[in-house]
N, C-alpha and C positions, 0 to 999 in steps of 0.2 A: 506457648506458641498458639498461634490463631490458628484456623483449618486455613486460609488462604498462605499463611506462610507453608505450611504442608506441601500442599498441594504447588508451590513454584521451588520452593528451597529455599535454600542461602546460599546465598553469594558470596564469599569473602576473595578481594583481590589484596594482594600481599604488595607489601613494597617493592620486592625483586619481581614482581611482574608485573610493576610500572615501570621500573628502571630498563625493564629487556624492552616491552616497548618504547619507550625513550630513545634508545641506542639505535632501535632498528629504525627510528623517522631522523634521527641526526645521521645514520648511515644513507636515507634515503634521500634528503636532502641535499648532503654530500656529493652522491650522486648526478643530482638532477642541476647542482651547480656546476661540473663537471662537466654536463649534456651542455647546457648552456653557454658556455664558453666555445665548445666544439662548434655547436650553431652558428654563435656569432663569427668566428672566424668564418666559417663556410659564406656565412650569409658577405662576410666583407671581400672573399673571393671573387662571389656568384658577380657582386655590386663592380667591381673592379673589371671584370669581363665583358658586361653590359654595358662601362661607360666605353672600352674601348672598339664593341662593335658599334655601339652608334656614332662613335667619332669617324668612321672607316665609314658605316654608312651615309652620314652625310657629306663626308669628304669626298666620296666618289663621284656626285654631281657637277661639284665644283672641279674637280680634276680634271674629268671629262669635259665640261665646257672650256675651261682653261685648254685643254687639247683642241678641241674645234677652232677656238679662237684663234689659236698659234697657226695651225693648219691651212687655216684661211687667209692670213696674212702673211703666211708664206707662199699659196697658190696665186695670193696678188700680187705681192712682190717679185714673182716668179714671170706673169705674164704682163707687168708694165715694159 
């Protein structure tokens, strides 16, 4: 052996402890597809409540004017 092999060591990685990492990134991945599925439902939630506040909020103008309209053509009709 060299004096620089000395002086760091050796290294020896075994089979089985390539395989436990292995297991523990297919466990983490598992995981993370897991998280992502939860996201996406959430996210298709979040999406689903946004489209129905801005229906409510632009439908509130027209409601309202629809109500003036009506109001007014019955304060005319009221005083011909």
């Amino acid at each position: 052996m060299s004096e620089a092999q000395n002086e760091i060591g050796v290294v020896t990685i075994t089979a089985k402890e390539i395989y436990e990492v292995v297991v523990g990134v297919r466990d983490d991945v598992r995981s993370l597809a897991q998280d992502q599925k939860t996201v996406a439902g959430t996210l298709a939630d979040h999406e689903s409540r946004l489209r129905g506040v801005e229906r409510w909020k632009y439908g509130v103008p027209v409601a309202t004017l629809s109500g003036v309209v009506a109001t007014v053509a019955a304060v005319a009709s009221y005083i011909k």
